[in-house]
C-alpha positions in Angstrom: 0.0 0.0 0.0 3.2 2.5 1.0 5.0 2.0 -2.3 4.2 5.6 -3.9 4.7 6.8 -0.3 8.4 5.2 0.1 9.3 6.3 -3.2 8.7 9.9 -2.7 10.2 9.3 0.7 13.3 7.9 -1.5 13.4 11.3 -3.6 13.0 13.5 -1.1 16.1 12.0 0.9 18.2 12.0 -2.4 17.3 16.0 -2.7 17.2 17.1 0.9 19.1 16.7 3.9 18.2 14.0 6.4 15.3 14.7 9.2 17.1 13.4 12.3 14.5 12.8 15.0 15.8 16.0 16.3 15.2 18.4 13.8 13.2 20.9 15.0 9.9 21.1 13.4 10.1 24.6 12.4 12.9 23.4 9.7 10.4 20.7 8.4 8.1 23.6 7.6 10.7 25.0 5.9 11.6 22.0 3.6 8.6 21.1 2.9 6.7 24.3 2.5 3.1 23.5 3.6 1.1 21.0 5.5 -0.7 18.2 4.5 -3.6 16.5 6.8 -3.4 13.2 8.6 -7.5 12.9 9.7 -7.9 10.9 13.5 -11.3 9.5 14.4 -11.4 8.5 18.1 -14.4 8.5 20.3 -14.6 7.9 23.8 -16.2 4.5 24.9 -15.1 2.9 21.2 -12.2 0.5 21.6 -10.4 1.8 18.0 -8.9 4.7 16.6 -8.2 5.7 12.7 -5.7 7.4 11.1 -5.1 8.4 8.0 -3.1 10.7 5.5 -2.0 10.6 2.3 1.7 11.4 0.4 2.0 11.8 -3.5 -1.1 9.8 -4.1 -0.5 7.0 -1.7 -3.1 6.4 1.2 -2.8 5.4 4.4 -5.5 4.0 6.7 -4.6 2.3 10.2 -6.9 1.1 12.9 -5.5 1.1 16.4 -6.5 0.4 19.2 -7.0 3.1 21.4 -4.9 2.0 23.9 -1.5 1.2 22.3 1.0 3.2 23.1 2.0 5.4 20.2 5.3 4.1 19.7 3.9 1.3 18.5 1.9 3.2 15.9 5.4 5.1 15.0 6.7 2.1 14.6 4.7 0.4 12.5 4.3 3.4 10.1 8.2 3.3 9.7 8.1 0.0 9.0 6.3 0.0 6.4 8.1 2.5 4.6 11.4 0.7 5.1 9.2 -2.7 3.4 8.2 0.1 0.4 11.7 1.5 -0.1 13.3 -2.6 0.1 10.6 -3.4 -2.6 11.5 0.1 -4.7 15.2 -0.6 -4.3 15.0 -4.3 -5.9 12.6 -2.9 -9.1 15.7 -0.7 -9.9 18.6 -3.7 -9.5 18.6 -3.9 -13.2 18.5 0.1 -14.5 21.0 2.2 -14.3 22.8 3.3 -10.6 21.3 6.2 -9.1 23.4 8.6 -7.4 21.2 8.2 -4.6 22.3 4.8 -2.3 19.5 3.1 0.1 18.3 6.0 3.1 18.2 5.4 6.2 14.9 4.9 7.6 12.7 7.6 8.0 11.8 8.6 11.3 8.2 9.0 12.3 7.6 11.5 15.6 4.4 13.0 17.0 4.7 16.5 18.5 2.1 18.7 20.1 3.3 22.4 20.9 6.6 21.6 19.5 7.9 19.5 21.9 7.8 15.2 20.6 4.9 13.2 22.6 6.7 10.2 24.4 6.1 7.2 22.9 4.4 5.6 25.7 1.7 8.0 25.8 -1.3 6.1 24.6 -3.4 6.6 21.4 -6.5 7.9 23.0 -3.9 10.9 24.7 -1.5 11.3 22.1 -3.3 12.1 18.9 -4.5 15.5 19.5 -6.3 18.1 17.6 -3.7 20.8 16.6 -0.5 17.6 16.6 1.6 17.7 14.1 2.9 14.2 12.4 6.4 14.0 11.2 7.2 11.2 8.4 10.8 12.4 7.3 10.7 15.6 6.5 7.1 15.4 5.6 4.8 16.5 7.9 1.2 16.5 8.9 -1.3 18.4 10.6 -3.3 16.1 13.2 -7.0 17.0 12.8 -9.0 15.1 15.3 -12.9 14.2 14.9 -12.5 16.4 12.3 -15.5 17.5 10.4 -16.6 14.8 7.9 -19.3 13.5 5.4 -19.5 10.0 5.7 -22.1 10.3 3.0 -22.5 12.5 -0.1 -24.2 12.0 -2.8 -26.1 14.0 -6.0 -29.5 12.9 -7.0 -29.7 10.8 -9.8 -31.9 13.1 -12.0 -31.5 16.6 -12.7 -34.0 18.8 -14.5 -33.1 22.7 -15.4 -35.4 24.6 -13.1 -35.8 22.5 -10.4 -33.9 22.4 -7.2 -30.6 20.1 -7.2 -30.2 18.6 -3.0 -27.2 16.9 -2.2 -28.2 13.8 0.1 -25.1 14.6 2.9 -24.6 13.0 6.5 -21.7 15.0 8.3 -19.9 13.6 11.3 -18.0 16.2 14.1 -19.6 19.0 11.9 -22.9 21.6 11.1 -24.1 21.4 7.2 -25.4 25.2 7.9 -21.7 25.9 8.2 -21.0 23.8 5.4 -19.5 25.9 2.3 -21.0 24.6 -1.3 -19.4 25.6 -4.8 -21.3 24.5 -7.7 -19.7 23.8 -11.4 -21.2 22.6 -14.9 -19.3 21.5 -17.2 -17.9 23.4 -20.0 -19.1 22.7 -23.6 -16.2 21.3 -25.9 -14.3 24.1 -27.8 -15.5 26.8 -25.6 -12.8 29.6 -25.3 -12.3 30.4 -21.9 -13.6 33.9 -22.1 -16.9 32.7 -23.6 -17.1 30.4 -20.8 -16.0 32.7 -18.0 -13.2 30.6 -16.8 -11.9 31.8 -13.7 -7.7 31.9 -13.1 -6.4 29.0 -11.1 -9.7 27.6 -11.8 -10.4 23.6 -12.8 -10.2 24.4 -16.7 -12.8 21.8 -17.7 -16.0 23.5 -15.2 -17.0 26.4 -14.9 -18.6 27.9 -11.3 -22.2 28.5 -11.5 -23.2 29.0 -7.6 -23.0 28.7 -4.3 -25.3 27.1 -1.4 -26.3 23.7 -0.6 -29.0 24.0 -2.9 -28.7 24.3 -6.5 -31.1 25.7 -9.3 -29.7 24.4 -13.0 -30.7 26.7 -15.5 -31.4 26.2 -19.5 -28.0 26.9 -20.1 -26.9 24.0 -18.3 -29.1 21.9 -20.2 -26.6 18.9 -21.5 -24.1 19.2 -19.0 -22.9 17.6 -15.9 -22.9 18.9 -12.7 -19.9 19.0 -9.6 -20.0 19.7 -6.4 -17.4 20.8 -4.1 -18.6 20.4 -0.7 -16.6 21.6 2.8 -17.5 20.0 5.7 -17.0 22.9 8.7 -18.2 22.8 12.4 -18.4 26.5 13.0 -14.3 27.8 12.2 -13.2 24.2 12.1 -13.2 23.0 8.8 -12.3 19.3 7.0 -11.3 17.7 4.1 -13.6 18.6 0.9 -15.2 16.4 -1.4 -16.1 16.7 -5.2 -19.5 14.9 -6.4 -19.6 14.5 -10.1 -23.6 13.6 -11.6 -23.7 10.5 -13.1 -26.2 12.6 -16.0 -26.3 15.5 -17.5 -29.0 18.2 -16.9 -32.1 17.4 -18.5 -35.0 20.3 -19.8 -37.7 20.3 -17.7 -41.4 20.0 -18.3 -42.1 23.3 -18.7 -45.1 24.5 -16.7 -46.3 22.4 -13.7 -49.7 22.4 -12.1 -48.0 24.2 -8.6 -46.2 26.7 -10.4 -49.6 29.5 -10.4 -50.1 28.4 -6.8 -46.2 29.2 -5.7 -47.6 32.8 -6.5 -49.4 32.3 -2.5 -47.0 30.9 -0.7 -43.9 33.3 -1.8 -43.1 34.1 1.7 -43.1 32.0 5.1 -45.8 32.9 7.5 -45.5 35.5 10.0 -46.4 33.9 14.1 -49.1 33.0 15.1 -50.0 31.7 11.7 -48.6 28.7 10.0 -48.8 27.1 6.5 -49.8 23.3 6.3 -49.8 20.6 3.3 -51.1 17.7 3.3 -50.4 15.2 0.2 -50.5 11.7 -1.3 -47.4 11.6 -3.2 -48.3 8.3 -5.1 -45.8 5.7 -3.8 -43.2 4.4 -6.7 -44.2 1.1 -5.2 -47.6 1.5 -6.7 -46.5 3.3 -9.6 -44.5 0.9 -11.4 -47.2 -1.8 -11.0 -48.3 -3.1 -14.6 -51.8 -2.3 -13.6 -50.7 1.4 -13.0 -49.2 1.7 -16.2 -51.5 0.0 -18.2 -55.4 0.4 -16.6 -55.3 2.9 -14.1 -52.6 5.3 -15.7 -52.2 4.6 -19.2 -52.4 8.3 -20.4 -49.3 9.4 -18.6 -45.8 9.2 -20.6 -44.2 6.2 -18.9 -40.7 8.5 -18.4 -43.1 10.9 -16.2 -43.9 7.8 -14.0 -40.7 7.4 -12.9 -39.4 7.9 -9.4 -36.3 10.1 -10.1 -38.4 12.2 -12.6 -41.4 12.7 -10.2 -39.4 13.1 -6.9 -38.0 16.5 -9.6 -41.4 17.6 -9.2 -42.1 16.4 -5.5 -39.7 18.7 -4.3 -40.0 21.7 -6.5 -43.7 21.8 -5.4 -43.2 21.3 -1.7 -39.9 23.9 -1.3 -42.3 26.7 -3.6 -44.9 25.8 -0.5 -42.8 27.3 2.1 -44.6 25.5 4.8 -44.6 24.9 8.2 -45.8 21.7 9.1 -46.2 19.1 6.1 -47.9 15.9 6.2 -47.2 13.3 3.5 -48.9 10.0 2.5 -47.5 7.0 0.1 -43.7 8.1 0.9 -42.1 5.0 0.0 -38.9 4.7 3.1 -35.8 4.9 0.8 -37.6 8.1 -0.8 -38.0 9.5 2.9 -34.3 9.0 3.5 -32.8 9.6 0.2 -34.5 12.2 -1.1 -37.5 14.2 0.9 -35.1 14.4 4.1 -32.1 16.0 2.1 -34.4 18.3 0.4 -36.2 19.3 2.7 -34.0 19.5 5.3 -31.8 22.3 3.1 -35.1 24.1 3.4 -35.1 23.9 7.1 -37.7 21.3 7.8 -37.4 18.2 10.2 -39.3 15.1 9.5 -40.5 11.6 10.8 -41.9 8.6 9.6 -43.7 6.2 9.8 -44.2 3.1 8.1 -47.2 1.0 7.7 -46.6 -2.6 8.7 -45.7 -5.5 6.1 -45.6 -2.2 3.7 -42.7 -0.6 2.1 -44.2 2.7 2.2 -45.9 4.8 5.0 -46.2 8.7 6.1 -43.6 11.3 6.8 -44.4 14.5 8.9 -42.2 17.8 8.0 -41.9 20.6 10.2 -39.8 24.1 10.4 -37.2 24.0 13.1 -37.2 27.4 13.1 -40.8 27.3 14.5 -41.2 23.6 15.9 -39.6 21.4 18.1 -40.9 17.6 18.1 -41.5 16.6 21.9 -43.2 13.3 21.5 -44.4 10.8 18.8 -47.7 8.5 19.5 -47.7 6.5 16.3 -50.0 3.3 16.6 -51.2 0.7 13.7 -54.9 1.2 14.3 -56.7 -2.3 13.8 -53.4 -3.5 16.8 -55.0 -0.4 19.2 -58.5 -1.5 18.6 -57.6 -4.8 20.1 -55.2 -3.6 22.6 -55.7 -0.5 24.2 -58.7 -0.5 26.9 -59.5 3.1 25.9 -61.1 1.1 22.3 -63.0 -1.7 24.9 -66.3 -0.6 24.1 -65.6 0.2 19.9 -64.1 -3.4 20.4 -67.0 -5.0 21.9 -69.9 -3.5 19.3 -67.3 -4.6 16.4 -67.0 -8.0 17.5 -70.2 -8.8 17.2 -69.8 -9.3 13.9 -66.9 -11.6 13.1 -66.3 -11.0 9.3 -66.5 -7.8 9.9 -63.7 -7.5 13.1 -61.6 -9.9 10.7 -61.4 -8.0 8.1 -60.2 -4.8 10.4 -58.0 -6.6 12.0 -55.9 -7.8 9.0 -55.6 -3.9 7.3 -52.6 -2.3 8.1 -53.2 1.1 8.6 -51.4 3.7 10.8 -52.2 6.9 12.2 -48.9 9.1 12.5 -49.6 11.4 15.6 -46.7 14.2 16.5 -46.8 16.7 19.7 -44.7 20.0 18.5 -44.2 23.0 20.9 -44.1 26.5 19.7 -41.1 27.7 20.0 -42.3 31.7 19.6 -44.2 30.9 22.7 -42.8 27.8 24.7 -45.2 25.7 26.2 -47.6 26.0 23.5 -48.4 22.8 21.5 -49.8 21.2 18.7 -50.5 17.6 18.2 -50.5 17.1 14.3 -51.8 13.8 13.1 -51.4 11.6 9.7 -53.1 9.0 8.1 -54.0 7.1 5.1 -57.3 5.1 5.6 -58.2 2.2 4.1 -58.6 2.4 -0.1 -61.3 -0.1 -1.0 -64.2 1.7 -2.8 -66.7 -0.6 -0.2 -64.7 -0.1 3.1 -66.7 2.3 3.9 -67.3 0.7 7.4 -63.8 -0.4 8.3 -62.8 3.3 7.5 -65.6 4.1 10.1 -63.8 1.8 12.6 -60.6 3.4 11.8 -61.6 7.0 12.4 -63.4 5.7 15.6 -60.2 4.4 16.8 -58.4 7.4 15.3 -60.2 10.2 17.0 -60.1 8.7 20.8 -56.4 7.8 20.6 -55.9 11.4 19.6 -58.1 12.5 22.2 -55.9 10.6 24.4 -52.6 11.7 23.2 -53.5 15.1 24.1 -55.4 14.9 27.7 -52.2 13.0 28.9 -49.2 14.7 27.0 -50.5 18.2 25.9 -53.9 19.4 27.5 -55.7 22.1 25.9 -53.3 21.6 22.6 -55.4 21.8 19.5 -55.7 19.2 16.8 -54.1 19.4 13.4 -55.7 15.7 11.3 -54.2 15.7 7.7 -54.2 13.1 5.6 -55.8 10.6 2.6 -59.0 9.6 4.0 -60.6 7.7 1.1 -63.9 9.6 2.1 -66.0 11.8 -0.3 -68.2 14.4 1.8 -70.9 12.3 2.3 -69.2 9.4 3.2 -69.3 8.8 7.2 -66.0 9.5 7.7 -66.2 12.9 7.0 -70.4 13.3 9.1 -68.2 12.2 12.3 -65.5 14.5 11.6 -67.8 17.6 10.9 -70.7 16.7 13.1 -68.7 14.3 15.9 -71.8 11.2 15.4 -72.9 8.7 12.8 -76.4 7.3 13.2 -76.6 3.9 13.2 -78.9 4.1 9.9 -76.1 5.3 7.7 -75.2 3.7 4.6 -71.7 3.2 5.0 -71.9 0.7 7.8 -73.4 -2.4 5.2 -70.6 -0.9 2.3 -68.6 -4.0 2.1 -72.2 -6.1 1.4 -74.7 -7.8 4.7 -71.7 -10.4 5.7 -70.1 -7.6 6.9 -72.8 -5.3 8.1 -73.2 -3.6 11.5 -75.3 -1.1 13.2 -73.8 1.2 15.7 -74.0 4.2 16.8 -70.6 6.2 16.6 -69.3 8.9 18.4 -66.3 11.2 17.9 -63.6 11.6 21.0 -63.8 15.5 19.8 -66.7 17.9 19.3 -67.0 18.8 15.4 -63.6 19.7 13.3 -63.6 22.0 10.2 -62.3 20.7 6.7 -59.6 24.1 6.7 -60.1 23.9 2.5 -63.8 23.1 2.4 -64.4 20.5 0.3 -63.1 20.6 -3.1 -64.6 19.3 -6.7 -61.7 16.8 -6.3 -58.1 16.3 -4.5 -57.8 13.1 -6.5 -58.3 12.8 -9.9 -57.3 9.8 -12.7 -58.7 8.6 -15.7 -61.5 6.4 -14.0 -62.5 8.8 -11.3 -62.3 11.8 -9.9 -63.5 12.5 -5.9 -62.5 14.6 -2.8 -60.6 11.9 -0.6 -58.0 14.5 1.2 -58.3 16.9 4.1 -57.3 19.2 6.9 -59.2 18.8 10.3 -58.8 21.6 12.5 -60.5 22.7 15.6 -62.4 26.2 14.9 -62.8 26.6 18.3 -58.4 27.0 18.2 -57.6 27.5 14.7 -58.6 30.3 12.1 -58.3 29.4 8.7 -56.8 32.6 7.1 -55.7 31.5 3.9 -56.7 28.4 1.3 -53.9 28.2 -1.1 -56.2 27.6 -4.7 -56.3 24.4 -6.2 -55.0 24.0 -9.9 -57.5 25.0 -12.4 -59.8 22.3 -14.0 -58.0 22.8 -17.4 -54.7 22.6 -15.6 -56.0 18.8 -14.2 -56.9 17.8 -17.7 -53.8 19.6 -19.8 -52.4 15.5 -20.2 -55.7 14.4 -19.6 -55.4 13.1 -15.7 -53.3 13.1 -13.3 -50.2 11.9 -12.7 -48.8 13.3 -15.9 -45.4 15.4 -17.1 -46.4 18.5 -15.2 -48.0 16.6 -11.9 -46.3 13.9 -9.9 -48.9 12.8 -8.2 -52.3 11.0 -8.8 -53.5 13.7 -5.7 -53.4 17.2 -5.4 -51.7 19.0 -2.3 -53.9 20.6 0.0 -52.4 23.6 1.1 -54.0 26.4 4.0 -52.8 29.3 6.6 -54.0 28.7 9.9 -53.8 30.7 13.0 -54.0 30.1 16.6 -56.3 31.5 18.2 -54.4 33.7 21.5 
């Protein structure tokens, strides 16, 4: 692995007087000229240390244990040097005789405030921030849990006019004290004052900006993108990495359904009021399913169904929202973590969540920092709470009476996603906001009952015990058109036993009960739309925002896309929409 590194070792002896383990280590400065890094990772309670540097191309990468004595670290570096310069020395038996004979080893000494650590210090002590690693007359500055991404990455897709995120985890260091330099590539036989080139400047890219996020333009159309990322923890900084995209920059679609709507939501709210979303972002899971592509979305371009194209769209729509508290359904987990997080994240939101069990996707809850601070999380799978939780005993007892019926509950999956966030303008103010996706099938009508039931008193719950007096944020995709009786026990807290919805799923599974809600009656915060969801076989209202009127003032409904917008590719998802739903989008304000 040392054999670049002994070789330059080699040169450098030939050209430069010897480094004695008492030269001082001002003269190494002098020789050498600058300093390179040599990058420790230690952390208390782990058994192991790393260390690394590089030398004219040649890594090095040790794990130690923590505590070995250094000299035996020293030691071992030297050693393998001498192995290097043996194996460098019998490559040349055959050429010509250098003037330059074998060197003597090169010695290898730690110092901290110019004076040389004793070599029976042990690891843990002796590899300090601020050290300074002599390997001949090379030398290295020590930086210790130095700033680092252990993961950077560009997305996969880029599309001019939508916003470029970085996916980045950073170790020992604060991505808002990151520094970002973005290039594109320069066309071939481009002169560099056409393309701007900056002295001392890579001569194949040109700079375009700055920030973690990144815009392309239509001039970047057909070239690649680079990253140079700096990973800093306040002053401290560490060593900088370069991210190439694997593709160029696409064109974009043009205009998308949320573009007119951006023109509302321009600026953050001002306290007390905040912005909320709610939106089914059509899982990919669903989305590449034959029966997607060929029955229930046959009219959308198959390149618009894909996931890198549509997460483009994803989030360009929910950055232009600028909201406060957002609350997705269908977010498929590696879409959570690889791409909504890092995105939204640069736009200073924090997010959970939650998957639905045996599923691979679920529901993920943003919400400014800057505003918000999560204090609790009360997810629960609904049909496990009906069964388990003694607050559900008597919803339990009426839906047992019917077997089919309690079977069939108990085998759906479904979640509700409940969050308690305190207002940090006014500490000790909360909100719980809740999240859920009912259940889809056109005739569940009664197990969607069940679920709300369930729903509604475990949010009730939540809130006596955790956050009294808090008021109720529901979003979500409730597979409920306004007459349905999910939506009469929202608005008007009771569903007679007569209603339709309790035989939906045919007289096997009917039941007759009378159903209250856990909360007196909430307010749809965007009324109830022609349609949130609309594909070629149906269109309906399905999607909502419960709030509590008596605690929340709706102050702004963010208008829906026009009807010709909807139907521009003829349903939805298509090139300009990623989604099969639209985003519900409102300013609400708490009451004083």
């Amino acid at each position: 692995m040392l054999n670049r590194l002994s070789a330059a070792l080699t040169l450098l002896h030939c050209r430069l007087p010897f480094s004695s383990p008492r030269t001082p280590i001002r003269a190494c400065c002098r020789l050498l000229g600058r300093m390179e890094l040599a990058v420790v990772r230690c952390l208390p309670g782990e058994p192991k240390l790393t260390i690394s540097f590089s030398l004219e191309g040649s890594h090095k990468h040790m794990l130690r244990d923590q505590d070995e004595p250094l000299g035996k670290v020293l030691a071992r570096i030297s050693n393998s040097i001498a192995m290097g310069q043996g194996k460098a020395k019998k490559s040349k038996k055959n050429r010509v005789q250098q003037p330059c004979e074998a060197p003597e080893p090169a010695a290898v000494k730690l110092y901290y405030d110019g004076d040389e650590v004793p070599d029976t210090v042990l690891n843990s002590e002796a590899w300090r921030d601020g050290a300074v690693l002599q390997v001949g007359v090379v030398k290295f500055s020590v930086q210790r849990n130095a700033p680092t991404f252990t993961t950077a990455e560009l997305p996969a897709s880029l599309l001019a006019g939508f916003p470029a995120c970085p996916k980045l985890e950073l170790e020992f260091g604060n991505l808002q004290d990151c520094e970002f330099t973005w290039y594109k590539e320069k066309a071939p036989n481009t002169s560099p004052e056409a393309a701007g080139e900056v002295p001392g400047q890579d001569p194949g890219w040109t700079q375009v900006g700055c920030g973690r996020v990144h815009v392309p333009s239509n001039q970047d159309i057909g070239c690649r993108l680079k990253l140079r990322c700096t990973p800093k923890d306040g002053s401290r900084s560490g060593q900088a990495k370069e991210l190439v995209s694997v593709g160029a920059v696409e064109a974009g679609p043009g205009v998308c359904t949320f573009d007119n709507r951006h023109m509302y939501t321009v600026k953050e709210t001002e306290w007390p009021a905040m912005r909320v979303v709610s939106y089914n972002i059509l899982a990919d899971v669903y989305a590449q399913t034959e029966l997607s592509k060929t029955v229930l979305y046959p009219y959308c371009a198959p390149y618009a169904l894909q996931l890198d194209y549509r997460q483009n769209l994803i989030k360009k729509e929910l950055a232009g929202y600028n909201a406060d508290i957002i609350c997705l359904q269908e977010v498929d987990k590696r879409v959570f973590v690889d791409s909504l997080t890092p995105a939204l994240d640069a736009f200073g939101l924090d997010g959970v969540f939650r998957i639905k069990n045996k599923q691979h996707e679920g529901m993920a809850t943003f919400y400014r920092r800057s505003k918000f601070r999560l204090l609790s999380r009360h997810d629960i799978v609904l049909s496990e709470a009906l069964t388990s939780d003694p607050i559900h005993s008597e919803l339990l007892e009426k839906v047992s009476a019917n077997g089919a019926l309690k079977d069939n509950i108990l085998q759906r999956s479904t979640s509700l996603q409940a969050s308690v966030l305190e207002d940090l303008n006014k500490p000790g103010r909360k909100v719980c906001v809740a999240n859920t996706h009912l259940y889809w099938h056109p005739k569940g009508g009664n197990i969607r009952l069940v679920q709300m039931g369930v729903a509604l008193r475990h949010l009730s719950h939540v809130i006596s015990e955790v956050a009294p007096g808090a008021p109720l944020v529901f979003c979500g995709d409730f597979n409920s058109s306004p007459n349905s009786g999910v939506f009469q026990l929202v608005s008007e807290a009771v569903v007679p036993q007569q209603h339709a919805d309790w035989s939906s799923s045919g007289p096997e599974e009917s039941c007759s009960m009378e159903l209250r809600s856990a909360f007196p009656p909430l307010l749809s915060a965007c009324s109830q739309p022609a349609y949130t969801n609309y594909v070629g076989g149906f269109h309906g209202c399905l999607d909502y925002i419960f709030v509590q009127p008596e605690s929340m003032q709706v102050e702004q409904v963010i208008p829906l896309p026009s009807h010709q917008e909807v139907t521009t590719y003829e349903a939805l998802p298509s090139v300009a929409h990623p989604s099969d739903h639209i985003a519900l989008v409102c300013d609400l304000r708490w009451s004083p």
